[in-house]
Structures are given as C-alpha cells and as structure tokens.
HTML snippet that shows the backbone in 3Dmol.js (N, CA, C, O; Angstrom):
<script src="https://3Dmol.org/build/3Dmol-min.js"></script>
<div id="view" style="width:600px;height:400px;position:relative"></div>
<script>
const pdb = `
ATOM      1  N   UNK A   1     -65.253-159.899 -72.385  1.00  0.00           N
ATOM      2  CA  UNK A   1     -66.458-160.511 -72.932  1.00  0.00           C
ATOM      3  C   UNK A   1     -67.635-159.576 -72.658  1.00  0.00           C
ATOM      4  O   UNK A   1     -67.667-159.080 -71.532  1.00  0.00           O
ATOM      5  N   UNK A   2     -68.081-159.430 -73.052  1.00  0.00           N
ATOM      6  CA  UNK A   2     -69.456-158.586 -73.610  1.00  0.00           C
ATOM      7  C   UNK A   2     -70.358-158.758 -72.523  1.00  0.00           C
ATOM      8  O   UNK A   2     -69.763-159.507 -71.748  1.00  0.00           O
ATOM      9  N   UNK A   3     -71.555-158.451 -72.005  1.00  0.00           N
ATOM     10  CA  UNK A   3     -72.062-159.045 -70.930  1.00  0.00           C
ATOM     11  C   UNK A   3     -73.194-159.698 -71.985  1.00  0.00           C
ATOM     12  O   UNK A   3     -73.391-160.911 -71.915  1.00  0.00           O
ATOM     13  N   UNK A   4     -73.667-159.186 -72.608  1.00  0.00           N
ATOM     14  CA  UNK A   4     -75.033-159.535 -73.697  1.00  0.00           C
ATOM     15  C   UNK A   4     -74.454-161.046 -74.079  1.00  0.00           C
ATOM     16  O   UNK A   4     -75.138-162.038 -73.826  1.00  0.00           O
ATOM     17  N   UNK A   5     -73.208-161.148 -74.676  1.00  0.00           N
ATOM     18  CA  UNK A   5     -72.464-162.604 -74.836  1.00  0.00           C
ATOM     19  C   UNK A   5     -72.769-163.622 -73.991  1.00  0.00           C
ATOM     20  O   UNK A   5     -73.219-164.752 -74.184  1.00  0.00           O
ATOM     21  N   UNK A   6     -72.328-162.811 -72.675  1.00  0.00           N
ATOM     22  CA  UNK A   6     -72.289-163.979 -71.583  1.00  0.00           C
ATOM     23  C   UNK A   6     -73.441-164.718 -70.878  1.00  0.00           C
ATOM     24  O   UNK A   6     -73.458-165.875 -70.458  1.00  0.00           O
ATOM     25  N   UNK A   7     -74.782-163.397 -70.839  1.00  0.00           N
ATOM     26  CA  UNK A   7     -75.934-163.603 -70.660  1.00  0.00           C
ATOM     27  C   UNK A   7     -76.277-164.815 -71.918  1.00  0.00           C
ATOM     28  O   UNK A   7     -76.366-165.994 -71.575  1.00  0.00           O
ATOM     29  N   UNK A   8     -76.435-164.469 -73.194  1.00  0.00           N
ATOM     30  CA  UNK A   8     -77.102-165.886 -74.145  1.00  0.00           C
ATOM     31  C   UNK A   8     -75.967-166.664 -74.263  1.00  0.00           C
ATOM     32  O   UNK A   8     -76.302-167.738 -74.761  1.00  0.00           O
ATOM     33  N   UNK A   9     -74.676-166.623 -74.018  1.00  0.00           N
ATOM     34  CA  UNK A   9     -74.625-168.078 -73.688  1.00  0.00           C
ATOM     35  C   UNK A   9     -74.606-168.760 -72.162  1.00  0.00           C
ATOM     36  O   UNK A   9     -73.668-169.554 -72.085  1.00  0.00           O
ATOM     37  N   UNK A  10     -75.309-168.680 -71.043  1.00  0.00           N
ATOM     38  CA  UNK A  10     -75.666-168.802 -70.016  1.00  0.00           C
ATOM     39  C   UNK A  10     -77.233-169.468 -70.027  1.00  0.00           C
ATOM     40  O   UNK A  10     -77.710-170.420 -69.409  1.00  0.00           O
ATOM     41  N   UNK A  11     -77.878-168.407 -71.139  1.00  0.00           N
ATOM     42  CA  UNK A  11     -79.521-169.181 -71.216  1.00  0.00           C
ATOM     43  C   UNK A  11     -79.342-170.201 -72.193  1.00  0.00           C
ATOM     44  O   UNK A  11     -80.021-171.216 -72.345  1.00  0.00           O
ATOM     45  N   UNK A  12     -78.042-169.695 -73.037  1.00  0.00           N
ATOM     46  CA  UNK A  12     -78.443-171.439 -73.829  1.00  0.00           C
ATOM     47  C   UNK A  12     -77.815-172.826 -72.949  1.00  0.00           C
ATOM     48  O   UNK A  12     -78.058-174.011 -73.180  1.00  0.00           O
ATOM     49  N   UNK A  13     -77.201-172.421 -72.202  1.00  0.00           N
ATOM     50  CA  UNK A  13     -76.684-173.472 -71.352  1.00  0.00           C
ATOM     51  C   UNK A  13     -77.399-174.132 -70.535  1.00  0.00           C
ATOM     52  O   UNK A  13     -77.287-175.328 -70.265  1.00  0.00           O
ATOM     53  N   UNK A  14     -78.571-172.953 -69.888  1.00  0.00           N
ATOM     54  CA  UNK A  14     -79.461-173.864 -68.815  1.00  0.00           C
ATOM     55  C   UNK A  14     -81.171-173.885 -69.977  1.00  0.00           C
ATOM     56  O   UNK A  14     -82.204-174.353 -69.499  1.00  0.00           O
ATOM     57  N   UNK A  15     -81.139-173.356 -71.327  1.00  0.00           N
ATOM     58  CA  UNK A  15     -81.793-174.331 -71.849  1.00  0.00           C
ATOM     59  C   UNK A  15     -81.495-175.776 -72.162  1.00  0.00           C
ATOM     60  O   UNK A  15     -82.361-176.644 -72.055  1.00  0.00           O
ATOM     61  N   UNK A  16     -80.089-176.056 -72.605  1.00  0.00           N
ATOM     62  CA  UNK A  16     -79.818-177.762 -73.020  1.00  0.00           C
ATOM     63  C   UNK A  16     -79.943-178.496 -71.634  1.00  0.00           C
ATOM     64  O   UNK A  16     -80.198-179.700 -71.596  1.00  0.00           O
ATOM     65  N   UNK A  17     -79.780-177.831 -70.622  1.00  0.00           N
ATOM     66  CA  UNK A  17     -80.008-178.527 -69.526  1.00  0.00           C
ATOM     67  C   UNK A  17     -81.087-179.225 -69.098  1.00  0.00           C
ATOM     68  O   UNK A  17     -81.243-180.389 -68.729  1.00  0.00           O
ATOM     69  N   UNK A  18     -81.792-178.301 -69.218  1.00  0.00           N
ATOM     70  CA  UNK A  18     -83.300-178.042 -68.465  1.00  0.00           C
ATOM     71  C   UNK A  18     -84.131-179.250 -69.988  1.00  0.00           C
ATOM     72  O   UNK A  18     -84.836-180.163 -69.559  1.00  0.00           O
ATOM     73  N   UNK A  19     -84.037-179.187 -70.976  1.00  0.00           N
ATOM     74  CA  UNK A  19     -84.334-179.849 -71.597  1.00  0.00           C
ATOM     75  C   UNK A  19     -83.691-181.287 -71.724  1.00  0.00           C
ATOM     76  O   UNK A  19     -84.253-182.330 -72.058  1.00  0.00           O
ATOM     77  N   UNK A  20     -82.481-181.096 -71.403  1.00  0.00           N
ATOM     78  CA  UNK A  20     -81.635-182.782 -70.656  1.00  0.00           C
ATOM     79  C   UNK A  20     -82.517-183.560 -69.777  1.00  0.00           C
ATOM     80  O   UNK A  20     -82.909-184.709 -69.977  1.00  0.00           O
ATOM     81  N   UNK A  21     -82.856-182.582 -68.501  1.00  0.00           N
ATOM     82  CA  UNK A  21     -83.372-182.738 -67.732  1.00  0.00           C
ATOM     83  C   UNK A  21     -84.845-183.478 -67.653  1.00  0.00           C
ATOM     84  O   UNK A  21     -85.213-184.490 -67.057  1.00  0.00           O
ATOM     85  N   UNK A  22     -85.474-182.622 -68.435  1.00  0.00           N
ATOM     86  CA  UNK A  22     -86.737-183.026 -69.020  1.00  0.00           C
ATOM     87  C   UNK A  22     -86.646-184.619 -69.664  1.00  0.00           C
ATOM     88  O   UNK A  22     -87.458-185.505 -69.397  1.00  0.00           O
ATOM     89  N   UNK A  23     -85.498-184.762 -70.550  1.00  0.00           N
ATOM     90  CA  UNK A  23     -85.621-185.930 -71.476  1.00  0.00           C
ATOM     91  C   UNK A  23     -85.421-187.291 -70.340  1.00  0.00           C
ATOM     92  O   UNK A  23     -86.106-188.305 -70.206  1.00  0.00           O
ATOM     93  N   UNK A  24     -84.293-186.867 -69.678  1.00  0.00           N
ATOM     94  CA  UNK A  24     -84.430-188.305 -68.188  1.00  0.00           C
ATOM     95  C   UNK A  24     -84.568-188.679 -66.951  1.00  0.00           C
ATOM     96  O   UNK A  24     -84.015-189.458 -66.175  1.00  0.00           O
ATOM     97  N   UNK A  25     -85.557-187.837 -66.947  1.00  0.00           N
ATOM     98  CA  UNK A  25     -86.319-187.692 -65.537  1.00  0.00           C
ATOM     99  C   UNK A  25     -87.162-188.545 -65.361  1.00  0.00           C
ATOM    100  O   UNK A  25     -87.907-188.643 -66.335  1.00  0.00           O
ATOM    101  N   UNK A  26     -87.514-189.591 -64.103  1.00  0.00           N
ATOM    102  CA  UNK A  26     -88.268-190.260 -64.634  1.00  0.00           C
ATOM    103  C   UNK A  26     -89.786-189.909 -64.005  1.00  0.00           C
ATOM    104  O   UNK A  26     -90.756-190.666 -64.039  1.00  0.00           O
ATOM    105  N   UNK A  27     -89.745-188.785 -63.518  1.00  0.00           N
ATOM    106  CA  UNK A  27     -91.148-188.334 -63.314  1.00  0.00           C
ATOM    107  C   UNK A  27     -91.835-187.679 -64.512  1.00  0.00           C
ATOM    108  O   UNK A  27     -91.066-186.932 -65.116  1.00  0.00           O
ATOM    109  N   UNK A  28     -92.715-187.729 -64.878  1.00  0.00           N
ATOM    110  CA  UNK A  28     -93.817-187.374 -65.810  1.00  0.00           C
ATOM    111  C   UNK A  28     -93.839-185.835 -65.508  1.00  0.00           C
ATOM    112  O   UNK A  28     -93.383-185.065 -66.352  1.00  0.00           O
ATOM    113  N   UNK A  29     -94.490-185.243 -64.020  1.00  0.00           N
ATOM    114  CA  UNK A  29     -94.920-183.861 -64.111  1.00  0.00           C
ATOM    115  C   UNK A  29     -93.485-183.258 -63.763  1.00  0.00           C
ATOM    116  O   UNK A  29     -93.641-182.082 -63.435  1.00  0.00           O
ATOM    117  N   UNK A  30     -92.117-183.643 -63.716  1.00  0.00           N
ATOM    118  CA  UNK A  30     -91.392-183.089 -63.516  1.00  0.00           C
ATOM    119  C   UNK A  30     -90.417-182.635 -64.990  1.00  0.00           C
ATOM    120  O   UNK A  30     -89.603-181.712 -65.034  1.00  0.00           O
ATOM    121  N   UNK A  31     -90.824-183.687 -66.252  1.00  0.00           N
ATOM    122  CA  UNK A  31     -90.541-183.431 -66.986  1.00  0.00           C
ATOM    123  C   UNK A  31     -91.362-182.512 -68.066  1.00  0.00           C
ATOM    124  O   UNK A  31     -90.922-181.859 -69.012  1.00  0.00           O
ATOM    125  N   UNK A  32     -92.572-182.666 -67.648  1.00  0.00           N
ATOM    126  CA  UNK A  32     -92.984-181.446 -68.252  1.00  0.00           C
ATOM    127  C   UNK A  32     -93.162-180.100 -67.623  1.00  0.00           C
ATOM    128  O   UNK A  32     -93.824-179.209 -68.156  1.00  0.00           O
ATOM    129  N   UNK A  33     -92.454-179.960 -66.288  1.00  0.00           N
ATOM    130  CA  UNK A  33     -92.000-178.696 -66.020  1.00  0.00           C
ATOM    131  C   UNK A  33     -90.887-178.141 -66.425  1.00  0.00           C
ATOM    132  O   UNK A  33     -90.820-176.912 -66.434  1.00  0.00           O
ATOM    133  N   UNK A  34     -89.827-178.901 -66.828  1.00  0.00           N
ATOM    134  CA  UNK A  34     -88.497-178.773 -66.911  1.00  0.00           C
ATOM    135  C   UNK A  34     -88.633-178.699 -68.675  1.00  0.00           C
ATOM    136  O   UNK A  34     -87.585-178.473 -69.278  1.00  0.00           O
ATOM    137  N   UNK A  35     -89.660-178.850 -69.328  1.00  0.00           N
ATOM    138  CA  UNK A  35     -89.770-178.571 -70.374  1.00  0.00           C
ATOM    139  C   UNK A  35     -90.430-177.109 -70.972  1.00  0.00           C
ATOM    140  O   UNK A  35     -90.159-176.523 -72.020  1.00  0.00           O
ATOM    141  N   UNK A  36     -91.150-176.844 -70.173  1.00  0.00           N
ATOM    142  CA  UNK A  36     -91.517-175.289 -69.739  1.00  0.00           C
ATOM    143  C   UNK A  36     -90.708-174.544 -69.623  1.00  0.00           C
ATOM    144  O   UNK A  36     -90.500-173.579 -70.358  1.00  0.00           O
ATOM    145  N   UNK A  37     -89.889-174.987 -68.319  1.00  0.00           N
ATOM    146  CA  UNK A  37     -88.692-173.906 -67.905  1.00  0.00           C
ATOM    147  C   UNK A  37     -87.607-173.654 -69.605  1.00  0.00           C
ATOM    148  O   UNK A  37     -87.176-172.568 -69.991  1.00  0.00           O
ATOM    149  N   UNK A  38     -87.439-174.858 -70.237  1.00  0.00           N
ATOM    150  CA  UNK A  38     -86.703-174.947 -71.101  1.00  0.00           C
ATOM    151  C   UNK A  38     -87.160-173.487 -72.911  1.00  0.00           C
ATOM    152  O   UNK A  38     -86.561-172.862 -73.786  1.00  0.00           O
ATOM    153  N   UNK A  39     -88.512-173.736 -72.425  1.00  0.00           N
ATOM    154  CA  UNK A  39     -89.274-172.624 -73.272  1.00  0.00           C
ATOM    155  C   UNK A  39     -89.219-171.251 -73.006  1.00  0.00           C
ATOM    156  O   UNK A  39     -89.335-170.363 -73.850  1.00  0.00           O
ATOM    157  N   UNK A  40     -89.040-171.109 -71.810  1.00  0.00           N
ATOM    158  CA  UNK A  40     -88.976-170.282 -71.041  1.00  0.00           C
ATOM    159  C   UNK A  40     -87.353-169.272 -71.154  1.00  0.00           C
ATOM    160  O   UNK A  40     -87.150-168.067 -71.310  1.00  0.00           O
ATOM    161  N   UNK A  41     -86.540-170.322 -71.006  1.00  0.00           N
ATOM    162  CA  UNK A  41     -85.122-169.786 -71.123  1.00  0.00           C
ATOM    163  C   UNK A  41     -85.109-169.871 -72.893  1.00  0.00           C
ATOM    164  O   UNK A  41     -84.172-169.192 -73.313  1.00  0.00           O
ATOM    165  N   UNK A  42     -85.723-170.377 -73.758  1.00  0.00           N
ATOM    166  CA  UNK A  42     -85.344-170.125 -74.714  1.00  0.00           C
ATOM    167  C   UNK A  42     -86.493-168.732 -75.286  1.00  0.00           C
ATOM    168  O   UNK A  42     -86.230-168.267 -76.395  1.00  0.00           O
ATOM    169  N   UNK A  43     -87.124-168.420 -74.886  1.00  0.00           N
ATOM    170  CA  UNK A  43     -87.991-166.990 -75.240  1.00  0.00           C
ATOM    171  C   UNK A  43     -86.979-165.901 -74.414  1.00  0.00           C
ATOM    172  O   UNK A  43     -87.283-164.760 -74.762  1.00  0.00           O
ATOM    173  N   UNK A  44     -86.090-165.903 -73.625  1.00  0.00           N
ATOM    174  CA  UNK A  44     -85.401-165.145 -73.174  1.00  0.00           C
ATOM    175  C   UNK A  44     -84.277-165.167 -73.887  1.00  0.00           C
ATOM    176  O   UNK A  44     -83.791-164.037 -73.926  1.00  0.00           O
ATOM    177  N   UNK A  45     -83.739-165.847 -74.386  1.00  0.00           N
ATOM    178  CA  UNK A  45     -82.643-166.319 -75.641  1.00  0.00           C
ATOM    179  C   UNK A  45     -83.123-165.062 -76.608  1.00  0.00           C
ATOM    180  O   UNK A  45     -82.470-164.021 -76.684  1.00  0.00           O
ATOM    181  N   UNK A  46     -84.431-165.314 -77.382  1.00  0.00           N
ATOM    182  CA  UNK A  46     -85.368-164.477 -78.470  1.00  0.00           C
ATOM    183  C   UNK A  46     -85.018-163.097 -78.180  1.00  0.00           C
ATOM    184  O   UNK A  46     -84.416-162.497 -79.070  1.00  0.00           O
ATOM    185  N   UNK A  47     -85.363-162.293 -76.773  1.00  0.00           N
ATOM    186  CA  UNK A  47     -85.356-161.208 -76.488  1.00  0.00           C
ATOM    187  C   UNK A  47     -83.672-160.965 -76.559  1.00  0.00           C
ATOM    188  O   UNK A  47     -83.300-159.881 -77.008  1.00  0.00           O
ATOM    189  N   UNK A  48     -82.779-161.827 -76.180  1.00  0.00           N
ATOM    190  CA  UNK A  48     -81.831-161.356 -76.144  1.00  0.00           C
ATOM    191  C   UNK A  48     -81.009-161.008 -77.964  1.00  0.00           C
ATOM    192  O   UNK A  48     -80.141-160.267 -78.425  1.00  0.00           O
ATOM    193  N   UNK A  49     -81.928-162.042 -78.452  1.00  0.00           N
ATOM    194  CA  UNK A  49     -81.490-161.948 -79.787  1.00  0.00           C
ATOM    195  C   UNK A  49     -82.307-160.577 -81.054  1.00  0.00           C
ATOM    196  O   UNK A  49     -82.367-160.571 -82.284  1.00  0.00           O
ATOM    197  N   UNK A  50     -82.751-159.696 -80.123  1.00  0.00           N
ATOM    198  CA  UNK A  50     -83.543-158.579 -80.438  1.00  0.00           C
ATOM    199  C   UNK A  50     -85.029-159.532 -81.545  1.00  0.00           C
ATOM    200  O   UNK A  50     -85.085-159.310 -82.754  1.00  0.00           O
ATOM    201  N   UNK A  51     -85.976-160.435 -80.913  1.00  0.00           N
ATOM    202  CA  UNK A  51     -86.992-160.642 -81.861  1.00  0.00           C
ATOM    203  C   UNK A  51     -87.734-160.646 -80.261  1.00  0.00           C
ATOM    204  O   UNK A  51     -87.524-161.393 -79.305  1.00  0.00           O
ATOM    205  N   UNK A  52     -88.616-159.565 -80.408  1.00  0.00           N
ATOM    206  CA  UNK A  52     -89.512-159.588 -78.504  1.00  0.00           C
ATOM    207  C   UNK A  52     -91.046-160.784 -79.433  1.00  0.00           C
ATOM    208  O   UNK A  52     -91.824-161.614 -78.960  1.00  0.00           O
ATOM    209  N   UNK A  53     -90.926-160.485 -80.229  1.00  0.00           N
ATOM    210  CA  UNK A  53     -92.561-161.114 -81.056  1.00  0.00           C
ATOM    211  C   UNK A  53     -92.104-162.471 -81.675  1.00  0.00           C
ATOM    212  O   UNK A  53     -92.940-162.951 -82.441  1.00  0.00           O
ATOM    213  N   UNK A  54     -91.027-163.152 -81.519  1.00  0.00           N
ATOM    214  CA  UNK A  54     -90.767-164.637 -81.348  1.00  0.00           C
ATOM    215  C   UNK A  54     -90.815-164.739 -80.019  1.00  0.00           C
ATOM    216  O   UNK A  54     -91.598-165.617 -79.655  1.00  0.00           O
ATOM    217  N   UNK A  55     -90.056-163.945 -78.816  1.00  0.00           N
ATOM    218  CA  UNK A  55     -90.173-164.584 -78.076  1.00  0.00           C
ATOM    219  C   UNK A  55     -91.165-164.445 -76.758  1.00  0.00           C
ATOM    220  O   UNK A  55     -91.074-165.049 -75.689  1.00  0.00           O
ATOM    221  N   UNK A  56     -92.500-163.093 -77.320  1.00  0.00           N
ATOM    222  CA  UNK A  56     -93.430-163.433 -76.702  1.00  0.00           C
ATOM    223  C   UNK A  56     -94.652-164.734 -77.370  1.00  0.00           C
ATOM    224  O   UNK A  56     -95.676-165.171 -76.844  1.00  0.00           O
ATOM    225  N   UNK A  57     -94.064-165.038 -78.599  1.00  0.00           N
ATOM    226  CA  UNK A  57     -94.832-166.177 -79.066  1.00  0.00           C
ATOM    227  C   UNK A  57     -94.550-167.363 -78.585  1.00  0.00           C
ATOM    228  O   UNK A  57     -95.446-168.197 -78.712  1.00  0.00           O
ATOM    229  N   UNK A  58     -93.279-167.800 -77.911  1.00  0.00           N
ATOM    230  CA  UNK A  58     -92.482-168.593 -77.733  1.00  0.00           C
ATOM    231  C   UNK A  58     -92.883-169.084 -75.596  1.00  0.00           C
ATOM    232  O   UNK A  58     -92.878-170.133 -74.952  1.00  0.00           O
ATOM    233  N   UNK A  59     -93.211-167.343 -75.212  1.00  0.00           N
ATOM    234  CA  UNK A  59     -93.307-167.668 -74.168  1.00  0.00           C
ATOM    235  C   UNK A  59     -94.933-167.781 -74.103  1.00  0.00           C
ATOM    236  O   UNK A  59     -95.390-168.536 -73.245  1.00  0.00           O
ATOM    237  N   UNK A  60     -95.654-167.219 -74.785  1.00  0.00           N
ATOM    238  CA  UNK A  60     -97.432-167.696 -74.638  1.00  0.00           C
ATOM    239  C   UNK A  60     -97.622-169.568 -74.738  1.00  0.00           C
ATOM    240  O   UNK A  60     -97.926-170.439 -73.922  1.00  0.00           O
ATOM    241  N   UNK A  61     -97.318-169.555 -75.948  1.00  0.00           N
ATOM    242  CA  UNK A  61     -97.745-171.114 -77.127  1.00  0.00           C
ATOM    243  C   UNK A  61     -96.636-172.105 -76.426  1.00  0.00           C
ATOM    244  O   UNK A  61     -97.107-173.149 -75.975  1.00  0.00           O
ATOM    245  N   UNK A  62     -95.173-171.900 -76.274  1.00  0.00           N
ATOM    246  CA  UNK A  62     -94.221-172.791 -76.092  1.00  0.00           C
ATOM    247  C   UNK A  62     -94.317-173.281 -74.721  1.00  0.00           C
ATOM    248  O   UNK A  62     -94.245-174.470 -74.413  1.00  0.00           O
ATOM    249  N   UNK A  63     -94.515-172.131 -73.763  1.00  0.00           N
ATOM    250  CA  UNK A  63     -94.061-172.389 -72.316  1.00  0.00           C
ATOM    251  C   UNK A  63     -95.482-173.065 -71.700  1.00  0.00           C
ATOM    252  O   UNK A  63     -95.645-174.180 -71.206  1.00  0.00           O
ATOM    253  N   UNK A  64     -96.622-171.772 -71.954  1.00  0.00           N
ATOM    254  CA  UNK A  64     -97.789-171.527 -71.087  1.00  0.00           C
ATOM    255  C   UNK A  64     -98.783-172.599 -71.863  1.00  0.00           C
ATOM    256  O   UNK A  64     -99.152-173.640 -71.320  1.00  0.00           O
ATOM    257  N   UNK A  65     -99.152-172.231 -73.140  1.00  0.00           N
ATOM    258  CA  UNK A  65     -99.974-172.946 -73.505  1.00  0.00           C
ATOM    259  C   UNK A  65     -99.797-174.987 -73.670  1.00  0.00           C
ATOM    260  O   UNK A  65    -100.500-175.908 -73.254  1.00  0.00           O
ATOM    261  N   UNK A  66     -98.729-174.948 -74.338  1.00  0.00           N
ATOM    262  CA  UNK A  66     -98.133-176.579 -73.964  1.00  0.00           C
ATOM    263  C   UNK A  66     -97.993-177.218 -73.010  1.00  0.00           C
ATOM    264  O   UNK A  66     -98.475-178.345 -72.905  1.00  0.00           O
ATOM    265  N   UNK A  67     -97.248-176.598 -72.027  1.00  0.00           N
ATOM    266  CA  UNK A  67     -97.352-176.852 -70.576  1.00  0.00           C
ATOM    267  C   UNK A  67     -98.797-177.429 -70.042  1.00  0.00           C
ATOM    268  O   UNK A  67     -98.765-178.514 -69.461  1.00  0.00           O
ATOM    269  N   UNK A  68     -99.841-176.882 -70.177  1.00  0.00           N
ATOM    270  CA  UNK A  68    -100.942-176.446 -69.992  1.00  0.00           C
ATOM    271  C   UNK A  68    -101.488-177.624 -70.258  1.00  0.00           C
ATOM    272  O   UNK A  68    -101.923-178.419 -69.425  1.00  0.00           O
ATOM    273  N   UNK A  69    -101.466-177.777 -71.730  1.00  0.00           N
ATOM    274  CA  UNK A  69    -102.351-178.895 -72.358  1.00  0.00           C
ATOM    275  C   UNK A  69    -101.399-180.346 -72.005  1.00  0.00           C
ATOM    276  O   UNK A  69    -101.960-181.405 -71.723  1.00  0.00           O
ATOM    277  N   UNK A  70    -100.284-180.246 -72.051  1.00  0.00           N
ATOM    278  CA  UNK A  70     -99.586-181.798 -71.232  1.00  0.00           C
ATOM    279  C   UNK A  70     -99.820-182.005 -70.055  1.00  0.00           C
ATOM    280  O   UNK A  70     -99.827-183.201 -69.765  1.00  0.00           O
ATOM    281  N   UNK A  71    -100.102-181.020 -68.902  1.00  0.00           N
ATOM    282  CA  UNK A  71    -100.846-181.159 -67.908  1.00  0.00           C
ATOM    283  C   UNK A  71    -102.259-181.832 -67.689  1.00  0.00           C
ATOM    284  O   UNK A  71    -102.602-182.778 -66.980  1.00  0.00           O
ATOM    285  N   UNK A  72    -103.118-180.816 -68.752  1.00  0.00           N
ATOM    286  CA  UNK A  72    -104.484-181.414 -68.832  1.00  0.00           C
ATOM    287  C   UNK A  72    -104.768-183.394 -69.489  1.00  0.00           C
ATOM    288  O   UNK A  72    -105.663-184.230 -69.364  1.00  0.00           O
ATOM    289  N   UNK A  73    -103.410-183.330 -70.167  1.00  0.00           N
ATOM    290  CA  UNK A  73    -103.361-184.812 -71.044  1.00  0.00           C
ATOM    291  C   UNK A  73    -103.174-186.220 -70.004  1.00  0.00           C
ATOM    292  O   UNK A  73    -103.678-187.342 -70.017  1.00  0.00           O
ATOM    293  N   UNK A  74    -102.112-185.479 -69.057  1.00  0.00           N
ATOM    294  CA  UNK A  74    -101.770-186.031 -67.894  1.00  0.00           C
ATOM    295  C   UNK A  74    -102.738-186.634 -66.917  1.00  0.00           C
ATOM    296  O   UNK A  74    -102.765-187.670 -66.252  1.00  0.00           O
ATOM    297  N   UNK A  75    -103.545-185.566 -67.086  1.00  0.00           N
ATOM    298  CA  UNK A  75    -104.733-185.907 -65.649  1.00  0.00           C
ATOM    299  C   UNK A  75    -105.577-186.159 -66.097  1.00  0.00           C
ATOM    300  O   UNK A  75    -106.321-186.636 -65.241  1.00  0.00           O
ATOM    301  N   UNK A  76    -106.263-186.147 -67.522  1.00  0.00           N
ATOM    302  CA  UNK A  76    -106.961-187.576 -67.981  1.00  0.00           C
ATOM    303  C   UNK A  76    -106.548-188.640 -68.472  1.00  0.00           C
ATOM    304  O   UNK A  76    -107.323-189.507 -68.874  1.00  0.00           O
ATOM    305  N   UNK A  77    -105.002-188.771 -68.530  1.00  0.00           N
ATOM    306  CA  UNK A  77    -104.737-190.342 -68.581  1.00  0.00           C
ATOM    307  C   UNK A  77    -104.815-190.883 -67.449  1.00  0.00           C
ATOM    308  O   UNK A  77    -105.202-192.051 -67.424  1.00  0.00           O
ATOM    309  N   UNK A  78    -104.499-190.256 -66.268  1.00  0.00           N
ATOM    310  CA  UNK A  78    -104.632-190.526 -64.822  1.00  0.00           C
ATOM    311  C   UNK A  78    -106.190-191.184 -63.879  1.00  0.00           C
ATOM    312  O   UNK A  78    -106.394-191.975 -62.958  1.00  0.00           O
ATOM    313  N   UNK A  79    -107.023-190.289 -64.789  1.00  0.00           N
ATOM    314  CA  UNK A  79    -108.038-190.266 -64.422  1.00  0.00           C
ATOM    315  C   UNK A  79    -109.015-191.674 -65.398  1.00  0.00           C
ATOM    316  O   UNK A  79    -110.238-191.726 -65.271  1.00  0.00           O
ATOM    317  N   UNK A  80    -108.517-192.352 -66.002  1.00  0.00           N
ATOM    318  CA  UNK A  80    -109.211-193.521 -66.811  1.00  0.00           C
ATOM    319  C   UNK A  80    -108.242-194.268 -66.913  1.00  0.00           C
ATOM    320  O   UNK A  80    -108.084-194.962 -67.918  1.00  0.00           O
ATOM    321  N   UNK A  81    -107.195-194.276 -65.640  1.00  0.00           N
ATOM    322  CA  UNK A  81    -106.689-195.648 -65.299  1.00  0.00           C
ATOM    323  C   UNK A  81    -106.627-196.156 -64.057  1.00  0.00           C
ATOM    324  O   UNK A  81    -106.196-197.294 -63.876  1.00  0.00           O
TER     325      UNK A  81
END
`;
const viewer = $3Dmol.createViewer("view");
viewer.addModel(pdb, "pdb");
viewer.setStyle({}, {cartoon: {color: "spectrum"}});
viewer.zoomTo();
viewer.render();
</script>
C-alpha cells in the first residue's frame, strides 16, 4: 500500500470521526472544537489530494474563521441569558 493511500485514508477516518464526535457530544464548546479539528483534517485531505488553494481556503474560512464566529455566537447567547 502506498503510503500517500494510507495517509488519506487515515485523515478521512479521523475526519468522520471527529465530525461524529462533534454531532453527539453533548457539550456545546466541545462540539465546536471537534468541528474545527474536523476542517482541519479535511484541508489536509485537500493537500493530500494535490489542491494547496482548497485547502488553504478550507483551513482559513472552514477551520479558523467558523470556529471563531460559533465561538463568538456562543458567548453572546451566554451572555443574554
């Protein structure tokens, strides 16, 4: 087996996870970390699939920036209840 093989299917494995993870967790900031991480392993998927400009788009907008703003969404629902 190829190692390039074994590597993407390894990140797609602990992406369905990590996004499993995310879906029944019943913490809030734990699922939107585990939804990050999930962006995260899938922009490394991208690189492995030779596109670096999906998957530095993937890791800015998908991981960093979303993350970011579900955080910020978080702590003003928190904060006006």
């Amino acid at each position: 087996m190829d190692i390039s093989l074994f590597l993407l299917i390894s990140m797609a494995a602990f992406t369905i996870a990590a996004a499993l993870f995310a879906v029944f967790t019943k913490n809030t900031t734990t699922a939107i970390l585990s939804a990050g991480v999930s962006g995260l392993f899938a922009s490394v998927i991208y690189v492995l699939l030779a596109a670096p400009d999906v998957a530095m788009t993937e890791a800015s907008i998908g991981s960093g920036l979303t993350t970011f703003i579900f955080f910020f969404a978080l702590k003003k629902i928190r904060e006006e209840s």
